[in-house]
KEFILUM-691584 format. One record per residue (C-alpha): y, x, z. Coordinates in nm, 3 decimals, m for minus. Example, Ala and Ser with C-alpha at 12.3 -4.5 7.8 and 13.67 -1.06 7.14 Angstrom:
BEGIN
(node (m0.450, 1.230, 0.780))
(node (m0.106, 1.367, 0.714))
//
This chain:
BEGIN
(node (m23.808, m7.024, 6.230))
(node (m23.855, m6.668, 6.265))
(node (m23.542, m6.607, 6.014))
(node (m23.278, m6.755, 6.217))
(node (m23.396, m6.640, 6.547))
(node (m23.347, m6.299, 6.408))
(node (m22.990, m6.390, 6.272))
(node (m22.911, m6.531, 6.572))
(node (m23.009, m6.227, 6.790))
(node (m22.854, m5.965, 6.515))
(node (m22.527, m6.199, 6.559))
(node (m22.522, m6.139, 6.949))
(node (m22.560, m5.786, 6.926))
(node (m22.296, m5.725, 6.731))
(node (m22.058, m5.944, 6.891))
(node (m22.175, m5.744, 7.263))
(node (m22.119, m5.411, 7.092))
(node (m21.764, m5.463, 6.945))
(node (m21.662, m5.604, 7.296))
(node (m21.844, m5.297, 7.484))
(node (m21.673, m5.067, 7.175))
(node (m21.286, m5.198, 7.224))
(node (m21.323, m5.065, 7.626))
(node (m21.359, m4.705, 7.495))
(node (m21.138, m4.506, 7.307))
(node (m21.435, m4.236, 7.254))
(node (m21.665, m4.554, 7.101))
(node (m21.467, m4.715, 6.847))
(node (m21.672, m4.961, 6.621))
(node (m21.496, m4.830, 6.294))
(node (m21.256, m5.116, 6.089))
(node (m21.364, m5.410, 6.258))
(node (m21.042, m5.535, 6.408))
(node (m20.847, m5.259, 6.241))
(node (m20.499, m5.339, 6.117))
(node (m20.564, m5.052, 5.884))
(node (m20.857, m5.162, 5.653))
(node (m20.825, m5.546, 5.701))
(node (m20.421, m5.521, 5.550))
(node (m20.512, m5.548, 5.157))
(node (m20.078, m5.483, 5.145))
(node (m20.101, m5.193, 5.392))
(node (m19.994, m4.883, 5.165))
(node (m20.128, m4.545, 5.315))
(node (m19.817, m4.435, 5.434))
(node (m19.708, m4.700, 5.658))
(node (m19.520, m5.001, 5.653))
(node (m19.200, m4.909, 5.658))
(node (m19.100, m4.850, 5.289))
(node (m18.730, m4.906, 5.191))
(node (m18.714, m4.721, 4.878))
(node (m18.752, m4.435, 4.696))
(node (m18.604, m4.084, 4.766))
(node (m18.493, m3.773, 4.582))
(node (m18.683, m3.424, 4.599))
(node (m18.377, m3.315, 4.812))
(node (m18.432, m3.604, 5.076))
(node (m18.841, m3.541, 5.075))
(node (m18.774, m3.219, 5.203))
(node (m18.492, m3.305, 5.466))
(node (m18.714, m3.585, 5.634))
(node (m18.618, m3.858, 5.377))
(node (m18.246, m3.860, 5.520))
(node (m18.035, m4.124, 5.345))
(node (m17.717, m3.885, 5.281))
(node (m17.938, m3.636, 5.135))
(node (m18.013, m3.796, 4.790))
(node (m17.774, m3.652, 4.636))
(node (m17.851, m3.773, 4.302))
(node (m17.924, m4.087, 4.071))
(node (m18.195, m4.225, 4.367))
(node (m17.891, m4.284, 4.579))
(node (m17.877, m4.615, 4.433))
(node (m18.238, m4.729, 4.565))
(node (m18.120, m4.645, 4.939))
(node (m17.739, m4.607, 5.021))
(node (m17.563, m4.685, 4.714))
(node (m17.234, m4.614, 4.815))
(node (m17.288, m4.231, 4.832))
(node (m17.332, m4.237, 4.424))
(node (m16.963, m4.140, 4.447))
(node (m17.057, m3.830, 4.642))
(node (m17.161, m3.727, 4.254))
(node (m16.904, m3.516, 4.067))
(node (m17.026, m3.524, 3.741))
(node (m17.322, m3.731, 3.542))
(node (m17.671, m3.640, 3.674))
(node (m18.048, m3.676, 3.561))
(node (m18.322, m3.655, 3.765))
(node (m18.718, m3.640, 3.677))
(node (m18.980, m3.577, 3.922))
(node (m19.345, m3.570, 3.972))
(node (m19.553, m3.650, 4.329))
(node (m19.934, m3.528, 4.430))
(node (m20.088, m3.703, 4.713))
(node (m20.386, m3.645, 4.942))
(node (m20.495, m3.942, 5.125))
(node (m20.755, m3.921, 5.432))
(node (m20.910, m4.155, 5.642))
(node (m21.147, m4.048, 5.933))
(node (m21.352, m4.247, 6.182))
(node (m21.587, m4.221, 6.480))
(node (m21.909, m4.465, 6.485))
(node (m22.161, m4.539, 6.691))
(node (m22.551, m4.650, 6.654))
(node (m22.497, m4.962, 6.855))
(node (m22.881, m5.005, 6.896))
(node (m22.936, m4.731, 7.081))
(node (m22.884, m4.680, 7.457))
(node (m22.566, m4.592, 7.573))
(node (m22.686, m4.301, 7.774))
(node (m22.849, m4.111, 7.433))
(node (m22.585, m4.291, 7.207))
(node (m22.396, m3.985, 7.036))
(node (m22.072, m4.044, 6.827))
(node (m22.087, m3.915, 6.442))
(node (m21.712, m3.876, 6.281))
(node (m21.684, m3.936, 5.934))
(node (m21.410, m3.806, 5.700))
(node (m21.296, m3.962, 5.321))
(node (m21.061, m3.782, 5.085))
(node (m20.871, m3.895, 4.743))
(node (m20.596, m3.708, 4.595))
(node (m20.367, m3.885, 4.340))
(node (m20.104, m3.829, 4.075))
(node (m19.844, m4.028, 3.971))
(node (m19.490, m3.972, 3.788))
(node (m19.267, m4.026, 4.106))
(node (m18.940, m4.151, 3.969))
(node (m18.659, m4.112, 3.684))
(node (m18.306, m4.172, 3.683))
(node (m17.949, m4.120, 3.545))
(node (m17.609, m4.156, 3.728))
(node (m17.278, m4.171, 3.547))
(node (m16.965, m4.169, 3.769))
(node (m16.632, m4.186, 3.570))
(node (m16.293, m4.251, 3.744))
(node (m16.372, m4.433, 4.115))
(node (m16.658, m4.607, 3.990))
(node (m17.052, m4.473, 3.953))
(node (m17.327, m4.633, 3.842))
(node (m17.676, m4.559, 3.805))
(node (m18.001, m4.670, 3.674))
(node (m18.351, m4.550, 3.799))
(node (m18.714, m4.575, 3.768))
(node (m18.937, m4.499, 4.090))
(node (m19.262, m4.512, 4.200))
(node (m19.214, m4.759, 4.573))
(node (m19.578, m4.720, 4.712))
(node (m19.935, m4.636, 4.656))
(node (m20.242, m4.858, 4.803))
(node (m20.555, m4.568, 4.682))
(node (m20.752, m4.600, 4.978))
(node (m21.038, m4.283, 5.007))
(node (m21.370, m4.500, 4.930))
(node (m21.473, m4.544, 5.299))
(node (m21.824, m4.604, 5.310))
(node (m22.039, m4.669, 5.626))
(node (m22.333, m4.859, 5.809))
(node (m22.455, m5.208, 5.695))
(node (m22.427, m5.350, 6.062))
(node (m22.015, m5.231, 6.022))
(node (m21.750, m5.468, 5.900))
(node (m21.670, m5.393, 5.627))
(node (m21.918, m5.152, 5.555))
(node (m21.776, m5.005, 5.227))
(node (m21.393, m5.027, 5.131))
(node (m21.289, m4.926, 4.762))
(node (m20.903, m4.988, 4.686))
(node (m20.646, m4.890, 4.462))
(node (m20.304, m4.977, 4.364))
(node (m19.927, m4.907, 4.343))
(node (m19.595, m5.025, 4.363))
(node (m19.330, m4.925, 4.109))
(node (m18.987, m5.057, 4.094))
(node (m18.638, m5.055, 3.890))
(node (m18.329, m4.991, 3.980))
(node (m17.951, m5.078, 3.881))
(node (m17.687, m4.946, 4.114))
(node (m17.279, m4.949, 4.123))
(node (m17.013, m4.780, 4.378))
(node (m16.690, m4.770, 4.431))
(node (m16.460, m4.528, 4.588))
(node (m16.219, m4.761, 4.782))
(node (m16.030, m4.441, 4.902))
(node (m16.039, m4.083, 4.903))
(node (m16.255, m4.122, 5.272))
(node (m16.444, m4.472, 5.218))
(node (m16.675, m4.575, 4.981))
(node (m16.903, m4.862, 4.969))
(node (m17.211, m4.955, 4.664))
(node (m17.440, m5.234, 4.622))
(node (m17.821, m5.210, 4.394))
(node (m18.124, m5.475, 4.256))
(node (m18.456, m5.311, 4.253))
(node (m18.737, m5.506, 4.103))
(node (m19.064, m5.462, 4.193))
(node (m19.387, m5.530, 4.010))
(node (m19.780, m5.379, 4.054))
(node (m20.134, m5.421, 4.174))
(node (m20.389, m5.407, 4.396))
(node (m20.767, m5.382, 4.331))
(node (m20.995, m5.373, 4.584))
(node (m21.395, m5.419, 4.682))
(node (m21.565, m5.407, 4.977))
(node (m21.899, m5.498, 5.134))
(node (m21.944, m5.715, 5.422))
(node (m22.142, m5.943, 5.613))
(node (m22.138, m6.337, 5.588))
(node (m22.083, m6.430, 5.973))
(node (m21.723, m6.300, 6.001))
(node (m21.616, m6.619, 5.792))
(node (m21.741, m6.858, 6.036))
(node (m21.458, m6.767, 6.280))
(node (m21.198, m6.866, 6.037))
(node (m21.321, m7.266, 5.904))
(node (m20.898, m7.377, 5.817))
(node (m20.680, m7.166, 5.609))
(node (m20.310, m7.271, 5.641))
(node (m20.293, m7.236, 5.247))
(node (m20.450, m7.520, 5.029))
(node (m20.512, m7.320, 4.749))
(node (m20.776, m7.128, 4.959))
(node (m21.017, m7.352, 4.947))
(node (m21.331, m7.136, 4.930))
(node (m21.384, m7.054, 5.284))
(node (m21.516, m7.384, 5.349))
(node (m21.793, m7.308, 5.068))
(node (m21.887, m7.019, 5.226))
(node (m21.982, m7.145, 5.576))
(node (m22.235, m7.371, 5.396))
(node (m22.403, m6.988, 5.313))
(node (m22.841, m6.999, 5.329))
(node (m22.978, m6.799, 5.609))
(node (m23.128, m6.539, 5.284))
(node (m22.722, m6.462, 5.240))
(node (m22.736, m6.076, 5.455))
(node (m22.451, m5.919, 5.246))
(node (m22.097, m6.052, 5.077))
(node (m21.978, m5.809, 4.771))
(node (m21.597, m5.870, 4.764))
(node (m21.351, m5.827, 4.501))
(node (m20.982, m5.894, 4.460))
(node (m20.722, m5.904, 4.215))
(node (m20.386, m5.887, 4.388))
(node (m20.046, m5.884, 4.161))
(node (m19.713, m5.845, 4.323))
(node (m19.349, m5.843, 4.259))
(node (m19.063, m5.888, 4.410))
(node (m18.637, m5.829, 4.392))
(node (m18.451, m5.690, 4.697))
(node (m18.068, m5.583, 4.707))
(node (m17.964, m5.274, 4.925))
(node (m17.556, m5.279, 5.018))
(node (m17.344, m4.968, 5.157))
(node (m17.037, m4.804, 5.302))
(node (m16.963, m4.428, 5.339))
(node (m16.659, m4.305, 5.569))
(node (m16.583, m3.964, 5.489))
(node (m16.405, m3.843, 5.846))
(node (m16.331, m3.532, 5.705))
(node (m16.479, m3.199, 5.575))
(node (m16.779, m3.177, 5.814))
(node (m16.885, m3.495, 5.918))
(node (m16.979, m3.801, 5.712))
(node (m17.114, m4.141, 5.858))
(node (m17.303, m4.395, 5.670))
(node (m17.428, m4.774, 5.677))
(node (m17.679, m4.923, 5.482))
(node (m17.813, m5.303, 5.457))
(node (m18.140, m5.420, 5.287))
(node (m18.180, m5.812, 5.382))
(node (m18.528, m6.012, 5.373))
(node (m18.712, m6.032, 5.090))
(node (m19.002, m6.156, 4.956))
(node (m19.314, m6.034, 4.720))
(node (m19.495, m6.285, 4.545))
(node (m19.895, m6.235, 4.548))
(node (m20.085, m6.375, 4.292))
(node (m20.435, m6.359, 4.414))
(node (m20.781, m6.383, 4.255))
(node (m21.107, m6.315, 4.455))
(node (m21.458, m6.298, 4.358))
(node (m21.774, m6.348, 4.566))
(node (m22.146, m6.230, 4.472))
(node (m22.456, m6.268, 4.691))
(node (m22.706, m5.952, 4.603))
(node (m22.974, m6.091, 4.824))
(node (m22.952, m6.483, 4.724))
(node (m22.979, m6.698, 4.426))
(node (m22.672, m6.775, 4.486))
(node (m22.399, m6.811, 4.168))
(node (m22.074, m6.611, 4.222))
(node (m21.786, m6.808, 4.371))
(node (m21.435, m6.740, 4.283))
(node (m21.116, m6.869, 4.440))
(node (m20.701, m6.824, 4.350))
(node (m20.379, m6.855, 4.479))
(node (m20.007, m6.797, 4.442))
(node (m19.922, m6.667, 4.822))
(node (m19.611, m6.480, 4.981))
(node (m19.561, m6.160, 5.222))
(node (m19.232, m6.181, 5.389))
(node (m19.035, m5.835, 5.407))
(node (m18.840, m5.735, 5.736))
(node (m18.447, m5.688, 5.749))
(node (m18.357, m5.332, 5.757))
(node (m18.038, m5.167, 5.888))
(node (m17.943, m4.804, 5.880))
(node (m17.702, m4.587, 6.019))
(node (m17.677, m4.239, 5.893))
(node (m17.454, m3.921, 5.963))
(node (m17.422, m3.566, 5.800))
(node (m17.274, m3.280, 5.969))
(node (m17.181, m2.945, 5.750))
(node (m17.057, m2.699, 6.025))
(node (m17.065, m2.427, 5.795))
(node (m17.058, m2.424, 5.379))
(node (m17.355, m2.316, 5.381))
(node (m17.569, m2.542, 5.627))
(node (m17.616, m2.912, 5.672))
(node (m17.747, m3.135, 5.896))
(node (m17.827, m3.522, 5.829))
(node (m18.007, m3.756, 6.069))
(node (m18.076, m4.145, 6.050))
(node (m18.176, m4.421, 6.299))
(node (m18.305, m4.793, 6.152))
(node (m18.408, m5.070, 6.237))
(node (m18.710, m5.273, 6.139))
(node (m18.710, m5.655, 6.208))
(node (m19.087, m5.688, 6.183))
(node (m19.143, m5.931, 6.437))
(node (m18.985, m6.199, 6.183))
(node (m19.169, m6.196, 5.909))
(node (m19.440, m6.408, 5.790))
(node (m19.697, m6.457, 5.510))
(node (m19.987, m6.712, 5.391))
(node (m20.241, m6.430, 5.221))
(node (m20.495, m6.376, 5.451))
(node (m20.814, m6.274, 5.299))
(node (m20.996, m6.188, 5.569))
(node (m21.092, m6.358, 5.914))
(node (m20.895, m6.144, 6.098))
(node (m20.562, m6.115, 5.951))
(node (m20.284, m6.163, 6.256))
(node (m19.855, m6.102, 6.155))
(node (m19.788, m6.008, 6.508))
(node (m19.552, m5.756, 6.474))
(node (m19.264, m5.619, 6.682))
(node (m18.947, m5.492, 6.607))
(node (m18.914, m5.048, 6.561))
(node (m18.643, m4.808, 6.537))
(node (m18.738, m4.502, 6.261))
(node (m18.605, m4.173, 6.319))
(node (m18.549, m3.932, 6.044))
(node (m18.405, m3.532, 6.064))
(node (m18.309, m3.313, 5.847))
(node (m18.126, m2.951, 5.748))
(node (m18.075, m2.746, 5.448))
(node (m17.907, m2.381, 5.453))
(node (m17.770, m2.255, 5.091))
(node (m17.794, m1.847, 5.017))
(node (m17.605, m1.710, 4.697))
(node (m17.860, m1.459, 4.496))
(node (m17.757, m1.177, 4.343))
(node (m17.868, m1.248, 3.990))
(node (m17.752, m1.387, 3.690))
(node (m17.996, m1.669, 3.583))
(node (m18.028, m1.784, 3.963))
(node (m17.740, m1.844, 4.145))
(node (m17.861, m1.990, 4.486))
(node (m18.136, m2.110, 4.699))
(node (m18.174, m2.390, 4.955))
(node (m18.427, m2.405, 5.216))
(node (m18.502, m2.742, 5.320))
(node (m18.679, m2.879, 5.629))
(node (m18.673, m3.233, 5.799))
(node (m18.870, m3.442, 6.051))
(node (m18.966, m3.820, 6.022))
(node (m19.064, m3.998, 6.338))
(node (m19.219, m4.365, 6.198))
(node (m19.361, m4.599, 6.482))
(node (m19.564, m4.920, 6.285))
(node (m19.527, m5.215, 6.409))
(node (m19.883, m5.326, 6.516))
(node (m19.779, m5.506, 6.817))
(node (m20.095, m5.452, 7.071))
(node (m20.354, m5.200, 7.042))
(node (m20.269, m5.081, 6.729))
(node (m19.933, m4.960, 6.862))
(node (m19.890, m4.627, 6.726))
(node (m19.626, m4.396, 6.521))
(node (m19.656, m4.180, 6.240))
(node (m19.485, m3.823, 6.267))
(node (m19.433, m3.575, 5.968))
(node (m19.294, m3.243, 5.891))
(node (m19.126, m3.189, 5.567))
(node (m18.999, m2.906, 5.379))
(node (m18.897, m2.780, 5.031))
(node (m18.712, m2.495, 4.810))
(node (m18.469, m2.569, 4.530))
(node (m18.370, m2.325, 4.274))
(node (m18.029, m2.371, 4.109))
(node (m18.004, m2.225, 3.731))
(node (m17.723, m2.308, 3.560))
(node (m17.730, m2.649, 3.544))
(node (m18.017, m2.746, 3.631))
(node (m18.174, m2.806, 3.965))
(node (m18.622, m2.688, 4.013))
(node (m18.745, m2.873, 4.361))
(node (m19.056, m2.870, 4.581))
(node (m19.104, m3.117, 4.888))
(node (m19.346, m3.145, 5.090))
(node (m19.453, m3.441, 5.355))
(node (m19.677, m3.326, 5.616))
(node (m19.854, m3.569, 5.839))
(node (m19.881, m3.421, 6.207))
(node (m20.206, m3.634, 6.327))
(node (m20.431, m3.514, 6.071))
(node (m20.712, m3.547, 6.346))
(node (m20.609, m3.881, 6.418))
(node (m20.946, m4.165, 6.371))
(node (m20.946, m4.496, 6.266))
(node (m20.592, m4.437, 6.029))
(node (m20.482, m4.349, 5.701))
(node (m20.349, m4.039, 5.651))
(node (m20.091, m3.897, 5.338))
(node (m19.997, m3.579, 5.264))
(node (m19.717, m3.563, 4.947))
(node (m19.594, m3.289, 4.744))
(node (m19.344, m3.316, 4.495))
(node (m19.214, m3.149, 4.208))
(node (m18.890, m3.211, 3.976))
(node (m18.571, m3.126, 3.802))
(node (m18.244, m3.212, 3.802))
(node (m17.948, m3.183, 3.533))
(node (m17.591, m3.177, 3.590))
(node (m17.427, m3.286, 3.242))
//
């Protein structure tokens, strides 16, 4: 009797301390509730991912009209025609994920309770995308291999009263792509692409058995294990967690240039709905029971917004451009049936993205180099978390390019500004990469 009194009373506190948490913003009871660790599809830089994006683009706040190369085709495929001449493009991405968080001993009383913040780090490398372009006549097509999205998650780790109270995850999203364009005129253009996308997502964690008990129906019928695991002993103090998550998925991206005339140049891109198909496995061990391992698996969906973008570049001088983009993100229709967690809620709202960016050109003096360009850009990027977790992500970018002949050397840089920022996942990216014009 003593057991479940003891349950019962740990159950009570918790629940009292993540209600007395959620009124302060100082007091935060770390990832339970959090949109950012209970998302197994979340990838560390946000939600909004519509493709991949040249070395030149990185640096000028990933501006549509600023991929002026093969990865044209992933984003606004009618400006392949920009392209005078057949291209190829190979480049190369670092990253530096963080995740920090504030936590609180909630046993102790508030008056002498003192905050402690904890900070994770993992840095990653991954061969960020490689593509060709051939434009003969009015027509340009391309072909391209890019790296979408990564899901490495710094191994959070914290107190066993803490939902989840260790988070381990890793994964990525890689894609193809095919694109064509077509110069309609000498001033309009317009280009349409299929990108297929395939990878995984592994990912453990630790947690406790009384979060399932909130959730006893699971609009999926292939999830049938939740049921099995309200029927847990009173000896069951600790879950270990694993999935097995493999996705794919094929989305088309349509668009139109109108060339006004030498300085300005407006664009419109489309990317419709789309879908990636999860396949799902999950495995359950019980350290402190006698308890066999239960498994459970599914074939599930995650619904992908509607995206529209309008674009502009401005070239007041030869020597200087300026490129800017607005787009819209039609979260708040989406949908999905892969919830693995208790606390798994699709209520998302419609956002508009910003993105910024310039580039200035100087002619060297030398032989071997003929020019530089110094890049910069800024990316405003609300998510759409639709209450509390309402919040944007903001990033500087910037980035040198070489030009040697032929060939094209690149840096970019993505900066997040909210380093200090708790309870989110943080990326910083660096690229590097070359370019030849054939």
């Amino acid at each position: 009797m003593k057991k479940p009194a003891i349950i019962s009373l740990t159950v009570f506190l918790l629940l009292f301390c993540n209600g007395a948490f959620s009124q302060s913003q100082n007091t935060v009871m770390p990832w339970v509730g959090m949109e950012e660790s209970v998302y197994h599809d979340i990838p560390v830089g946000g939600w909004n991912l519509f493709g991949a994006f040249s070395l030149r683009s990185a640096a000028m706040g990933e501006t549509f009209l600023s991929n002026l190369n093969p990865i044209s085709g992933c984003l606004n495929p009618a400006f392949l025609t920009s392209l005078s001449c057949p291209q190829f493009s190979l480049s190369y991405r670092f990253s530096e994920n963080t995740y920090k968080t504030t936590s609180n001993n909630p046993f102790v009383d508030w008056i002498d309770r003192h905050s402690e913040t904890r900070s994770f780090i993992r840095k990653t490398d991954y061969l960020d995308g490689v593509g060709i372009a051939l434009p003969f006549k009015k027509w340009t097509v391309a072909a391209n291999y890019f790296l979408l999205q990564e899901f490495n998650f710094p191994d959070i780790s914290g107190d066993i009263i803490f939902y989840p109270s260790k988070v381990k995850q890793s994964g990525e999203l890689k894609g193809v792509n095919f694109a064509v364009s077509h110069r309609l005129t000498s001033s309009f253009s317009m280009g349409i692409s299929a990108s297929y996308i395939f990878g995984r997502i592994s990912r453990f964690q630790v947690s406790a058995p009384i979060f399932y008990i909130l959730d006893r129906k699971h609009p999926n019928p292939n999830f049938n294990f939740i049921p099995e695991l309200i029927q847990l002993p009173y000896s069951v103090f600790i879950i270990l967690e694993n999935y097995d998550v493999d996705i794919k998925g094929l989305f088309f991206n349509a668009g139109l240039n109108f060339k006004v005339n030498e300085k300005w140049l407006f664009g419109l891109a489309l990317r419709p709905p789309f879908k990636f198909n999860l396949k799902a496995k999950m495995k359950y061990s019980f350290p402190d029971s006698k308890m066999p391992e239960k498994t459970a698996s599914g074939n599930f969906y995650i619904k992908q917004p509607i995206v529209a973008i309008a674009s502009v570049l401005y070239q007041p001088l030869s020597s200087f451009i300026l490129t800017a983009d607005l787009s819209y993100w039609g979260w708040r229709y989406i949908s999905s049936d892969y919830r693995p967690n208790w606390y798994y809620p699709h209520q998302f709202k419609n956002i508009v993205r910003m993105n910024l960016g310039a580039e200035y050109y100087m002619n060297l003096p030398f032989k071997l180099i003929e020019g530089v360009s110094f890049r910069a850009g800024y990316i405003y990027d609300p998510q759409p978390y639709e209450y509390s977790e309402s919040f944007a992500r903001n990033f500087f970018c910037a980035g040198l390019c070489l030009n040697i002949g032929k060939i094209d050397f690149e840096t970019a840089a993505k900066i997040s500004l909210n380093p200090d920022e708790k309870q989110r996942f943080h990326s910083n990216v660096y690229k590097l990469g070359a370019g030849y014009r054939f």
